[in-house]
C-alpha positions as CSV (number, residue, x, y, z in Angstrom):
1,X,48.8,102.6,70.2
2,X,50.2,102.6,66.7
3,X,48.3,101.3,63.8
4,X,49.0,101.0,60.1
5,X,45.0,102.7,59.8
6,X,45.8,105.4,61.9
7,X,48.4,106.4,59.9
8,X,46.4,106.5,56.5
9,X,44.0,108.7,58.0
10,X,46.9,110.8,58.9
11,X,49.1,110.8,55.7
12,X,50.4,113.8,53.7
13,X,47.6,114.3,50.9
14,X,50.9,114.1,48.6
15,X,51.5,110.5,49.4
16,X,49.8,106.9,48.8
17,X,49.7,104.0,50.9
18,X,50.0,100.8,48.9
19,X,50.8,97.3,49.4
20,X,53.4,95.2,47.9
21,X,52.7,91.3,48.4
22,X,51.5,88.8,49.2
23,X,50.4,87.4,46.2
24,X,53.1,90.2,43.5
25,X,55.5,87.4,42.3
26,X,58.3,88.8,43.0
27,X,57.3,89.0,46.7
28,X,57.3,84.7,47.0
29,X,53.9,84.3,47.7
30,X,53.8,85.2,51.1
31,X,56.1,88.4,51.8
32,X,54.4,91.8,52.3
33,X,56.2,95.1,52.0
34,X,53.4,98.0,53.4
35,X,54.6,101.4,51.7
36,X,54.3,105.0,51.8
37,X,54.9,106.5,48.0
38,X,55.3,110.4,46.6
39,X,54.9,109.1,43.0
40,X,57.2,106.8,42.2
41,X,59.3,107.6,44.8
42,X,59.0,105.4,48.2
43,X,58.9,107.4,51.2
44,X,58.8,105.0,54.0
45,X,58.3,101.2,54.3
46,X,56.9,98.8,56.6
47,X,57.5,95.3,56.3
48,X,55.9,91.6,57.3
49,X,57.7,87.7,57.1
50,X,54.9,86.9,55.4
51,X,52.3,84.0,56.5
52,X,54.2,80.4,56.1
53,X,53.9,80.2,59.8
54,X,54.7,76.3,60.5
55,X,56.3,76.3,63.4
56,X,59.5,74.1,62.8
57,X,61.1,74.6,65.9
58,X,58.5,73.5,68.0
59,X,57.7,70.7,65.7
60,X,61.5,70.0,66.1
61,X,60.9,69.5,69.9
62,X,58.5,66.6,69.7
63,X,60.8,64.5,66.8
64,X,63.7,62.8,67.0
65,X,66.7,63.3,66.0
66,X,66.8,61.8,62.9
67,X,62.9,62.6,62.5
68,X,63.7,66.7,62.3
69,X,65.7,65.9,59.4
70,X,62.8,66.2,56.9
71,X,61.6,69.1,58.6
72,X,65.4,70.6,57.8
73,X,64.0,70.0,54.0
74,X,61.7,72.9,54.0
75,X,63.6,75.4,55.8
76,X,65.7,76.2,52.2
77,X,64.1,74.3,49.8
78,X,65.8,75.6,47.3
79,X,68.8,73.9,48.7
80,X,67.6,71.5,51.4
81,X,70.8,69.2,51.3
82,X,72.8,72.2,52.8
83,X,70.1,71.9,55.4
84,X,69.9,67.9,56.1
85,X,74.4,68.4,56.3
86,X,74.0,71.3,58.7
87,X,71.6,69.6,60.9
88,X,73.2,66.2,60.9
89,X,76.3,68.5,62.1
90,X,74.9,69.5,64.8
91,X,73.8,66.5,66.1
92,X,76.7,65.0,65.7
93,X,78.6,67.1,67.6
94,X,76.0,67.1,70.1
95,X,76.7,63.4,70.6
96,X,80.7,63.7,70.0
97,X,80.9,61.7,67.2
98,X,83.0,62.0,63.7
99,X,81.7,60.3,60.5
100,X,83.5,58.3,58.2
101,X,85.8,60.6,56.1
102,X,83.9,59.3,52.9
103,X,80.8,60.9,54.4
104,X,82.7,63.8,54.6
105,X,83.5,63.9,51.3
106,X,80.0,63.1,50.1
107,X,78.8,65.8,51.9
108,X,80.8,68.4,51.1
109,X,80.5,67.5,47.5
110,X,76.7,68.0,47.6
111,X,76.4,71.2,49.8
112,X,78.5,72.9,46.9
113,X,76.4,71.3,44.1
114,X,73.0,72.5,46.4
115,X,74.7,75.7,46.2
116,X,75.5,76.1,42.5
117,X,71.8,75.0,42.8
118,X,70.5,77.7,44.8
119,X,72.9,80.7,43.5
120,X,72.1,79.3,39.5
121,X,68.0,80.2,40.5
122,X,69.0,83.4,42.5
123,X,70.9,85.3,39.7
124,X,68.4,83.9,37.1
125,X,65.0,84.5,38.8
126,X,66.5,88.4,39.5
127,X,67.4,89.1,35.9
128,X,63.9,87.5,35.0
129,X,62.2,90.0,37.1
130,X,64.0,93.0,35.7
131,X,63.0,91.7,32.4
132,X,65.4,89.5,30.8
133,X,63.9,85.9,30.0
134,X,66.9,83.7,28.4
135,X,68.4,83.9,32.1
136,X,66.1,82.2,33.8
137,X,66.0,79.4,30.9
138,X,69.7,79.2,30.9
139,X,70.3,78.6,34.7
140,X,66.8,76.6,35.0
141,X,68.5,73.9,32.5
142,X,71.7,73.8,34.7
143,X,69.3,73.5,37.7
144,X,67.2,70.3,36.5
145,X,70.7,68.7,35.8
146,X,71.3,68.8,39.3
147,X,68.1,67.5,40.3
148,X,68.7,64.8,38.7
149,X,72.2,64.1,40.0
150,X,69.8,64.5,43.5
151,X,67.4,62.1,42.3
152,X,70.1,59.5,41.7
153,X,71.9,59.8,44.6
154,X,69.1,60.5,47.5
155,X,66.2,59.0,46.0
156,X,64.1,62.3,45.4
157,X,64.7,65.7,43.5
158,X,63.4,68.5,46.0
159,X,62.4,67.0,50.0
160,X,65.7,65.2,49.8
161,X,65.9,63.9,53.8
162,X,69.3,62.4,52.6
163,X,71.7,62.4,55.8
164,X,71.2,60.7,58.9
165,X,72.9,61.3,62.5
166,X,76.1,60.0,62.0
167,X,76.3,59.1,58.3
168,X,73.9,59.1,55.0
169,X,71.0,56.9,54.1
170,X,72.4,55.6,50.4
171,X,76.0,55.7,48.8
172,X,76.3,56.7,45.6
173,X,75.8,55.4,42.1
174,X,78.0,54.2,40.1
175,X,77.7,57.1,37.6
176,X,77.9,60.1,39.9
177,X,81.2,61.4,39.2
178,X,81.0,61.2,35.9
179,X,77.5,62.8,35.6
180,X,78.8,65.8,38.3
181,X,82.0,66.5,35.4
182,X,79.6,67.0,32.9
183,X,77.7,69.6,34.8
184,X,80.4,71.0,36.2
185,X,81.8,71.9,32.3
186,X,78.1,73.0,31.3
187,X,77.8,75.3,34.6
188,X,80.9,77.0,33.1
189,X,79.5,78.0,30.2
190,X,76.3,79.3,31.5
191,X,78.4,81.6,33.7
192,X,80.1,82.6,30.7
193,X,76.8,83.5,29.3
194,X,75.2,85.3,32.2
195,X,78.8,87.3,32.5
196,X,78.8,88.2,28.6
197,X,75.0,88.7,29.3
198,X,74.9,91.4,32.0
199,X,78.2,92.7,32.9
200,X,78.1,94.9,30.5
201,X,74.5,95.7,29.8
202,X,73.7,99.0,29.9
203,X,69.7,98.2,30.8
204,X,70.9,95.9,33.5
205,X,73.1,98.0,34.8
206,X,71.2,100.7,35.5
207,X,68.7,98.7,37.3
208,X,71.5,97.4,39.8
209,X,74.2,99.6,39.9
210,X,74.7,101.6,43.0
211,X,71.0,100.6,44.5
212,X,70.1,98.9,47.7
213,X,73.8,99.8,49.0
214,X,74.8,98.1,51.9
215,X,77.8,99.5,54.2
216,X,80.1,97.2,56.1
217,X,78.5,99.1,59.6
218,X,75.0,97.5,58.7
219,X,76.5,94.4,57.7
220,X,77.5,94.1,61.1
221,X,74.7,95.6,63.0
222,X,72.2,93.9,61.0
223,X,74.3,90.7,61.5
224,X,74.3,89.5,58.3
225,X,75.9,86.9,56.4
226,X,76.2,85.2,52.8
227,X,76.7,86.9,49.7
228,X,75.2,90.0,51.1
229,X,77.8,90.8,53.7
230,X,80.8,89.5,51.4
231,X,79.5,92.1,48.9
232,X,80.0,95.1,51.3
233,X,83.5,94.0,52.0
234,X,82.6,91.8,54.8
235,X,85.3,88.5,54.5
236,X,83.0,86.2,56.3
237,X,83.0,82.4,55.2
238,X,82.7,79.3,57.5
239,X,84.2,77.2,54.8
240,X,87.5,78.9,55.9
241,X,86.7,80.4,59.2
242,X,85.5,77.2,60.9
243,X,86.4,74.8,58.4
244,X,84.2,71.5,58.6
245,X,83.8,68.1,56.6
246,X,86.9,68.7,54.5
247,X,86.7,71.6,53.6
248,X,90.8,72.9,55.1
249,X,91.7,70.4,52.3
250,X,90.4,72.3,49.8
251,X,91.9,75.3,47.8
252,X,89.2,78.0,46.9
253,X,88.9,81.9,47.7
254,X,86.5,83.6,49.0
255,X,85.4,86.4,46.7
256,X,84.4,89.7,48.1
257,X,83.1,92.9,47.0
258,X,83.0,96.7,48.5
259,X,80.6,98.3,46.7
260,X,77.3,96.5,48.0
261,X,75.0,97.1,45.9
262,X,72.9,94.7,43.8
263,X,75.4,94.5,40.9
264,X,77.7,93.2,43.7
265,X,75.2,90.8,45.3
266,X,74.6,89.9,42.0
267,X,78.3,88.9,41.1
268,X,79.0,87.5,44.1
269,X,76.7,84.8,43.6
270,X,78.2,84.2,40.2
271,X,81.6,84.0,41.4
272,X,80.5,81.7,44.0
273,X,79.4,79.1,42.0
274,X,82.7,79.7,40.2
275,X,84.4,78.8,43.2
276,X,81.9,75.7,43.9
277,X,82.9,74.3,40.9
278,X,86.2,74.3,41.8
279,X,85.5,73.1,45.3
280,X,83.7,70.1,43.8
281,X,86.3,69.0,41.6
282,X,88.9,69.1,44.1
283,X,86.9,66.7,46.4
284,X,85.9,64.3,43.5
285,X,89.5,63.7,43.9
286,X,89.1,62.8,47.7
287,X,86.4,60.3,47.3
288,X,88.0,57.0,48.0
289,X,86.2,53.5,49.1
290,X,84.8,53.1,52.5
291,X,82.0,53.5,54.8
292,X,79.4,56.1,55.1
293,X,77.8,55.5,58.4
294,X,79.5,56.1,62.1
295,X,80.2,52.3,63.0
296,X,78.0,52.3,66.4
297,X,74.6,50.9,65.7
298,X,73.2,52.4,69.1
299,X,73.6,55.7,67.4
300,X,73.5,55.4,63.9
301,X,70.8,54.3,61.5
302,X,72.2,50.6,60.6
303,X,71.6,50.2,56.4
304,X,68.2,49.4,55.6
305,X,69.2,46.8,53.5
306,X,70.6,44.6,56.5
307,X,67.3,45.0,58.6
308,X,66.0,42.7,55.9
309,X,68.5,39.7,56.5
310,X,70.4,40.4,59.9
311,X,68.5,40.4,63.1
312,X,70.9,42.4,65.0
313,X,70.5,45.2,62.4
314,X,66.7,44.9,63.1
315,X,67.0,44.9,66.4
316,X,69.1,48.3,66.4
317,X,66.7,49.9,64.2
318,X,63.7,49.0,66.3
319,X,65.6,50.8,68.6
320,X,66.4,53.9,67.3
321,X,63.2,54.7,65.6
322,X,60.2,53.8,67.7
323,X,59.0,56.2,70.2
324,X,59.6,55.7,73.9
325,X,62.0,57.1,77.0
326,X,63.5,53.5,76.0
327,X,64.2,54.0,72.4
328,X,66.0,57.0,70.2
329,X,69.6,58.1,70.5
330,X,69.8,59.6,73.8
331,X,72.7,62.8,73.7
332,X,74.4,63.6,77.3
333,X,72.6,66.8,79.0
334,X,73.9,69.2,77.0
335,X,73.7,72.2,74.6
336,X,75.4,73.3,71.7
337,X,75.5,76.2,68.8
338,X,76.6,74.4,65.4
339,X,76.8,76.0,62.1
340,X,78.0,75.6,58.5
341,X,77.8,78.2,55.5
342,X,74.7,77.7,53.6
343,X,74.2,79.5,50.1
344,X,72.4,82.7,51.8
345,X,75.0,82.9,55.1
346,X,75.2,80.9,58.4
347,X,72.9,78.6,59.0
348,X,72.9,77.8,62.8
349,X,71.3,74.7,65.0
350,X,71.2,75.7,68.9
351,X,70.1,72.4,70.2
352,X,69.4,71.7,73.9
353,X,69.3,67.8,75.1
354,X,68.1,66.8,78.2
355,X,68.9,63.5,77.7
356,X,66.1,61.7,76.1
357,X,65.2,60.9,72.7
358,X,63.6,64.2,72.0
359,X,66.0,67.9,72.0
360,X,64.3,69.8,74.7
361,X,64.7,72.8,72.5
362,X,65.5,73.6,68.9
363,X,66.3,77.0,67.9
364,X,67.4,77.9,64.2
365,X,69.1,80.6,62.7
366,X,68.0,80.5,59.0
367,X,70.4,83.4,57.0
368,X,67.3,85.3,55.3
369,X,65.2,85.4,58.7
370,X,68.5,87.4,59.6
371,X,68.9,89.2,56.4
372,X,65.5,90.0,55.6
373,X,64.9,93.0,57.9
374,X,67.3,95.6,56.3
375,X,65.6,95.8,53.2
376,X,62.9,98.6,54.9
377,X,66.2,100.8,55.7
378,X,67.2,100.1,52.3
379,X,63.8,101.5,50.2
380,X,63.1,104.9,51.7
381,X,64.3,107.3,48.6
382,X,64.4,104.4,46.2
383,X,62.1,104.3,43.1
384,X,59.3,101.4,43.4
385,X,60.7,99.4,40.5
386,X,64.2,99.2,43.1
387,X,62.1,97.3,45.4
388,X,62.5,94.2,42.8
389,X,65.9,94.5,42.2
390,X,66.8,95.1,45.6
391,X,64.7,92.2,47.2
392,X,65.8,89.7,44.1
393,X,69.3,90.4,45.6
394,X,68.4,88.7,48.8
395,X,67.7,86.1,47.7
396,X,64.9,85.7,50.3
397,X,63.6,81.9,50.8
398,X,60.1,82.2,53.0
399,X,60.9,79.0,54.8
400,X,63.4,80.2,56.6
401,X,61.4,83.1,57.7
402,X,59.0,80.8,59.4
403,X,58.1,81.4,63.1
């Protein structure tokens, strides 16, 4: 049988066996890359998902419904609205229901702000490990902005929880669209900077340019999605593939590169958020009075405010949250695969209901858990400062690799 000690009993005298992770920062903590080295030259790779083993889909199996949603939180928590929409999706179509088109609106306003959110940490973390510093101010500012739009609207900055199966928990304040302009005319100018800052910069450049290349044939074997298959030429995008919420009302391109290497991955996340701020302009336009929640209290979460003063409402919410056969929303026997386009590719709920309060299975596809295992084809022949750039690229969020 194979073993990684085996091996470094047997290695070429020329070569050293080294590790890269846990604990190196650029490796988030938990991510280990095992790798064979000829000076600074990596000569073959190993790598590991890392150790944030918390088993959400089997936790997801003894919740309901409505419960998984803060589990949803820490698959991406760098954007864990994106999450709480995709699940809520799913369930939702699980039970055949269509939310109020205000929801809709809301919802697809605050996936593409939790996307400026996650791509604005993404491009600034990366040029912060390569050595630049101002980035990662810059794009951190932009970032705390949003927070605080989150705050406002669901009640918390990070674990936001903020959908429920068939609808929201809270409506927003009275200040939000005002607030969202104001970021969106700051964001532009810190893409300005980070264009002006990089594009052309010669240091950068040679850090990025033409490493970790990624052909369309691996993008498809390797299944991958996101930014990293749109920058190999790869014209993948949900938002206009299988549009959802209101997206198909919406004018916004898809940008897409053929090079794929880190530059690209690296501008296609800035042009993104170019195109998200777009996107959410368009559908502050759309937001017009009306209700957030599916109007079936059986199924939907009635507002907490009414539990308070109306007995039916309390009655319904008894209901739907206490444990029990008797209690829960209760899908028909079923299964379904629902997905939406998170900021690091498809993000996919295969739930399975047997009919009770409880999905009988949960099965996730989380984008880096897909995308992550490429990067040991990618590092054979590159130089060990590559392996930063290259995995900074990713954009690589450890919850999601969690099994």
């Amino acid at each position: 049988m194979y073993s990684y000690e085996q091996e470094v009993v047997q290695r070429d005298e020329n070569t050293v066996h080294m590790n890269v992770g846990p604990s190196h920062p650029s490796m988030h903590g938990t991510l280990r890359v095992k790798m064979e080295v000829k000076g600074e030259r990596i000569v073959k790779t190993e790598q590991e998902i890392g150790y944030l083993h918390t088993g959400f889909e089997k936790l997801g199996e003894y919740r309901s419904y409505n419960q998984f949603i803060t589990l949803t939180d820490r698959l991406n928590y760098f954007s864990p609205l994106s999450n709480n929409i995709g699940f809520a999706l799913a369930c939702e179509e699980l039970l055949g229901i269509t939310v109020p088109r205000r929801c809709q609106v809301i919802r697809t306003i605050l996936a593409e702000l939790s996307r400026i959110a996650d791509h604005s940490l993404c491009v600034g973390a990366m040029t912060m490990d390569l050595g630049a510093f101002s980035s990662i101010l810059w794009t951190f500012v932009e970032r705390e902005k949003l927070y605080d739009v989150f705050e406002a609207v669901t009640g918390t900055r990070l674990t936001t929880s903020y959908t429920r199966v068939g609808g929201l928990a809270f409506d927003l304040p009275a200040d939000f669209e005002k607030r969202v302009l104001g970021i969106m005319d700051s964001m532009e100018e810190t893409l300005d900077k980070l264009r002006d800052s990089f594009y052309k910069n010669r240091i950068f450049l040679d850090r990025v340019e033409g490493i970790g290349v990624i052909s369309k044939e691996q993008v498809l074997s390797f299944g991958l999605t996101g930014p990293m298959a749109r920058a190999s030429g790869i014209e993948y995008d949900l938002r206009k593939f299988r549009p959802y919420m209101v997206y198909n009302e919406i004018k916004f391109n898809v940008p897409v590169y053929s090079q794929g290497d880190t530059l690209s991955r690296y501008k296609m996340r800035i042009d993104e958020m170019a195109e998200s701020i777009l996107i959410v302009r368009q559908a502050l336009k759309l937001l017009e009075p009306g209700p957030i929640n599916y109007q079936d209290q059986k199924r939907t979460l009635p507002d907490k405010t009414s539990t308070y003063r109306d007995m039916e409402s309390l009655i319904h919410h008894f209901k739907l949250v206490m444990p029990g056969d008797d209690h829960g929303i209760h899908p028909p026997l079923t299964d379904l695969y629902s997905s939406t386009e998170a900021p690091n590719g498809e993000l996919g709920f295969h739930l399975v209901s047997d009919g009770s309060s409880t999905p009988y299975r949960v099965r996730i596809r989380p984008p880096s858990f897909i995308n992550y295992p490429i990067l040991s084809t990618l590092l054979p022949g590159c130089m060990i400062a590559d392996l930063v750039a290259i995995l900074g690229s990713f954009n690589i969020i450890a919850g999601e690799l969690d099994r």
